[in-house]
C-alpha positions, -999 to +999 in steps of 0.1 A: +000+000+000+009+034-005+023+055+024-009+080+034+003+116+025+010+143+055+022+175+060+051+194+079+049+195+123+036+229+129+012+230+103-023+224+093-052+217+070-084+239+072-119+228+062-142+247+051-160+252+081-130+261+098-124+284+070-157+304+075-142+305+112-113+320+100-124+345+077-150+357+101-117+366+125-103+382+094-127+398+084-135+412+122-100+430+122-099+442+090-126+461+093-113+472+128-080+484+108-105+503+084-123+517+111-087+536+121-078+546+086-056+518+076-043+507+043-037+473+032-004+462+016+010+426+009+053+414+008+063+383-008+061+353+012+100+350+006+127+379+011+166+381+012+185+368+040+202+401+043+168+421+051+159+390+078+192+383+098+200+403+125+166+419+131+152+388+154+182+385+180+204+356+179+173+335+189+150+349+162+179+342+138+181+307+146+145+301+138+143+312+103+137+289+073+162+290+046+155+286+009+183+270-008+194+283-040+183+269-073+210+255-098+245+241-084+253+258-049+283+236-045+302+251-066+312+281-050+322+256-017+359+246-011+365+211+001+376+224+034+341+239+036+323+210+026+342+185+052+336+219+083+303+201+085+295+238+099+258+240+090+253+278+097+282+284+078+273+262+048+236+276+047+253+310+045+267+305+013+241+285-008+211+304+010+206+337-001+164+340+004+144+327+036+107+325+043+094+360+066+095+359+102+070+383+109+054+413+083+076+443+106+110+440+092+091+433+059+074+464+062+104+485+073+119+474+042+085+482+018+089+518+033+125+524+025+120+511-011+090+527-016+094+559+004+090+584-024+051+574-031+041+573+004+021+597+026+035+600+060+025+590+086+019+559+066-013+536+080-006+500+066-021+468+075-011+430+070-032+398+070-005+372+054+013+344+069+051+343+080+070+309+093+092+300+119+112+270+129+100+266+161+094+233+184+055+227+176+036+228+208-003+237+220-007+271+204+028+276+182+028+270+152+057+267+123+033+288+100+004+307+109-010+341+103-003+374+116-027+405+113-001+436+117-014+469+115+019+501+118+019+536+118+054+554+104+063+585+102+049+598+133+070+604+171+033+608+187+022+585+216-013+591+204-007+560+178-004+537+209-032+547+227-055+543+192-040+508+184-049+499+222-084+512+210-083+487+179-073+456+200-102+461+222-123+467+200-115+433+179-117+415+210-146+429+219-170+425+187-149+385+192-168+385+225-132+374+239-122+387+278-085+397+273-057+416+298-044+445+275-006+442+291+018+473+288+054+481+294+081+507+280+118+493+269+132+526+286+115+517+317+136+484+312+170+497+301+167+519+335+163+485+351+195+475+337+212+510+343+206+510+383+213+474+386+245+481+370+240+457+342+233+483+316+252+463+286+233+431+294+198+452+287+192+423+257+200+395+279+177+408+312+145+417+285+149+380+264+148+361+301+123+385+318+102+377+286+100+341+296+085+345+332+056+333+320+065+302+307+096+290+327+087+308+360+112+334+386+138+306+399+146+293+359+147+329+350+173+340+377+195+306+364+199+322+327+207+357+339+236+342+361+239+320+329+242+354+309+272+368+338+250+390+354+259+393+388+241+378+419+237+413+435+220+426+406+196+398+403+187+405+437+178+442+428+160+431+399+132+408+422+115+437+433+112+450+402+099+426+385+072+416+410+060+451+416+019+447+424-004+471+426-027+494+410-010+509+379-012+544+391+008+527+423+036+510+398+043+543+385+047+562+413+071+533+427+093+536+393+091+574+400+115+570+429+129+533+421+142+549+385+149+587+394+181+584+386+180+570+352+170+591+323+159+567+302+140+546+324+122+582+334+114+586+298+094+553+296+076+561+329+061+593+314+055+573+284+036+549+298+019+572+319+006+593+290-005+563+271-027+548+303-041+581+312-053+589+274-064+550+279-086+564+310-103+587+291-120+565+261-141+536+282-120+505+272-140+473+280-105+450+289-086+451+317-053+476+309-023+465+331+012+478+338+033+450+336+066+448+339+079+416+335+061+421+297+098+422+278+091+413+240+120+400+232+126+416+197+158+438+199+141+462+173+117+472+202+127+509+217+097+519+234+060+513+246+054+471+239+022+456+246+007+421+246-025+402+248-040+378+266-073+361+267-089+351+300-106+321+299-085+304+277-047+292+289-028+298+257+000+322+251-001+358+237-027+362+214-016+395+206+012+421+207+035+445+199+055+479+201+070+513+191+102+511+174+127+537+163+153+523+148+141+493+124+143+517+092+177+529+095+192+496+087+178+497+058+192+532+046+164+553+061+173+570+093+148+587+116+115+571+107+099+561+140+068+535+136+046+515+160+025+483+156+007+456+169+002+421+156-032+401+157-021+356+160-052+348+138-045+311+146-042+317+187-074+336+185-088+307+159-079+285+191-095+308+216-129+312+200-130+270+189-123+266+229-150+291+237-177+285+211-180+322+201-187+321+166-220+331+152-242+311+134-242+330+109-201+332+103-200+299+097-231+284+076-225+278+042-250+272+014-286+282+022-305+267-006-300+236-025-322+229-056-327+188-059-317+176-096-342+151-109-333+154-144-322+181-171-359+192-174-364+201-141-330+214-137-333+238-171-366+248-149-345+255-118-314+273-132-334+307-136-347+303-105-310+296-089-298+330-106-327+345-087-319+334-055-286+344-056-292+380-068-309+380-036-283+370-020-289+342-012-261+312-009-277+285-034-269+259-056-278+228-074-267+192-074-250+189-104-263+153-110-294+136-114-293+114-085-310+095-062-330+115-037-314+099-006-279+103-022-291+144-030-303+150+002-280+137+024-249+155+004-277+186+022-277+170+054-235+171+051-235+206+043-259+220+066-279+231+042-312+249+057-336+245+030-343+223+002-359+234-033-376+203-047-392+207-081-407+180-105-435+181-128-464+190-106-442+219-094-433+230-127-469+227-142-479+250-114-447+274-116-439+268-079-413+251-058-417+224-026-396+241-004-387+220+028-368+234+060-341+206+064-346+214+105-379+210+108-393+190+083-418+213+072-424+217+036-446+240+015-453+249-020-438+283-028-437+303-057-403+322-064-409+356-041-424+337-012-395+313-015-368+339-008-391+356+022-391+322+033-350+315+033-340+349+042-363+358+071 
């Protein structure tokens, strides 16, 4: 027998129900983003390995997918090269192209090349997926979708508090309870600075950032991992663990980070940002968190993230403001800001809760029964009909036996069911029956589409 076919860990097929599913979710956010004045844009699934490496952190690098080049890629390798057996350093030089990590870094490139025909501030939106070599696990993925939506161009902190305003309001036409978490990298490189462990700021955010998953003890083992010294891991506890109302947290950091500069600058941020947030009656809980770390290096201010309530799976969304990303593409001085929606987490969250509507996810409405090419030449008019009321419809395409017709209906959820044969067509009507109840009557064309669409 032949082997059954399968597909790649950390991926997966989607039905067509879970399609409907899907786009529902899609379509939610999108018109969330157009709601805020955003523009869509798309990137190639595929860019070169010179706009992704370095962006990520060496752990980001690590988990990109290489495309190998086309044609004989050995033939630039010496023997010595060949016989390393160094795999990074072999990829390097017959991989020039790799699949997207995220849609930032792709963006950041899309404004450099096309900076000359954009309007800035530039509003842009992303619904595409990106792919990362990951471990496959409850909730990560090795593709999956992201929904981004960035503002360039603009130094204001007003951006962050309106794309706080578009994650709740997603979440809240999702009917999903999330924690809208917030935290400033300044606040976190003045962390660093009074600790005295100012040039380890990457290595304090990347561990911080795993909290979460590997709790306070394992996250103390890689900072001494990292050389950061026992003393200053005993400053950072309190830190880290600060409780209390957020007004509370920022007076603490106030005093706690008076003598840093930068980590001042984040507390104003992030007080601006939550006292705008005050103003504009947002339905999810808004929390000051400081163990939120993002671990992205191209992260330089405010970073947010996501999560739902009632569901345990990790962030379902987040984000940040950063300066920099840009410049290392030519373009120095372009600030931006963004979060990204995990359609596939959220997917996850709504199957666990049952929050679709019914109407998201029906398909076909009507199906007209075939009983012969008569009755379906009778019937085809009547289909266009339908659907110009819009009105999902179709017609089996063969002549069938009844049971074989209406059980493909009973498959495909179909509501109702158009019979016609020659007692319906002699009287120009339909037998319309209501695959739920059982009820059928005879219907002429109007009263048939009062009857599917009421």
């Amino acid at each position: 027998m032949m082997a059954k076919p399968g597909i790649p860990k950390g991926t997966r097929d989607f039905s067509p129900v879970e399609m409907a599913k899907r786009n529902y979710i899609f379509n939610t956010i999108r018109e969330v983003f157009h709601l805020y004045g955003f523009e869509q844009i798309e990137t190639p699934a595929m860019e070169n390995l010179s706009t992704l490496m370095g962006k990520y952190g060496d752990e980001g690098d690590k988990l990109l997918f290489k495309i190998q080049n086309s044609g004989d890629y050995f033939s630039g390798l010496t023997d010595e090269e060949l016989l390393s057996r160094n795999a990074t350093k072999l990829a390097s030089k017959f991989c020039e192209k790799g699949l997207r990590y995220d849609l930032t870094v792709p963006f950041a490139r899309y404004v450099v090349m096309h900076r000359d025909e954009l309007s800035f501030p530039f509003k842009r939106y992303q619904i595409q997926p990106v792919w990362r070599a990951d471990r496959p696990q409850k909730g990560r993925y090795r593709e999956f979708y992201q929904c981004d939506a960035d503002v360039v161009g603009s130094n204001s902190l007003l951006n962050e508090v309106e794309l706080m305003q578009m994650v709740d309001a997603v979440f809240t036409r999702l009917g999903v309870r999330v924690s809208i978490k917030i935290n400033n990298r300044k606040i976190l490189s003045g962390i660093a600075e009074i600790i005295g462990e100012a040039e380890k700021i990457v290595d304090i955010t990347v561990a911080i950032d795993k909290l979460d998953k590997i709790g306070l003890e394992n996250v103390n083992a890689e900072l001494a991992s990292k050389g950061i010294s026992d003393e200053a891991i005993a400053k950072l506890q309190p830190i880290i663990l600060l409780s209390g109302t957020n007004l509370e947290k920022l007076n603490t950091l106030k005093t706690v980070l008076a003598t840093s500069e930068v980590g001042m600058k984040g507390v104003e941020e992030s007080e601006f940002i939550l006292s705008k947030l005050s103003l504009l009656n947002i339905k999810s809980d808004v929390e000051l968190d400081l163990t939120l770390a993002r671990g992205l290096n191209y992260y330089t201010g405010a970073i947010f993230e996501v999560k739902a309530l009632d569901v345990q799976i990790g962030s379902i969304t987040g984000g940040g403001r950063y300066d920099n990303l840009t410049g290392v593409f030519g373009m120095a001085g372009v600030s931006g800001v963004g979060i990204s929606f995990g359609a596939d987490r959220i997917f996850d969250v709504l199957n666990q809760l049952d929050l679709y509507p019914k109407e998201a996810v029906n398909g076909t409405q009507l199906m007209f029964v075939n009983f012969g090419e008569k009755e379906a030449e009778y019937c085809l008019p009547l289909l266009t009909k339908v659907r110009e009321a819009n009105i999902r419809a179709e017609i089996y395409p063969d002549a069938a036996k009844m049971k074989k017709q209406m059980g493909y209906a009973n498959d495909k959820k179909v509501l109702f069911v158009a019979i016609v044969g020659e007692n319906e067509m002699n009287e120009g009507k339909v037998m319309l029956k209501n695959m739920e109840t059982g009820e059928q009557q005879l219907v002429d064309i109007v009263q048939l589409i009062t009857a599917v669409t009421k």
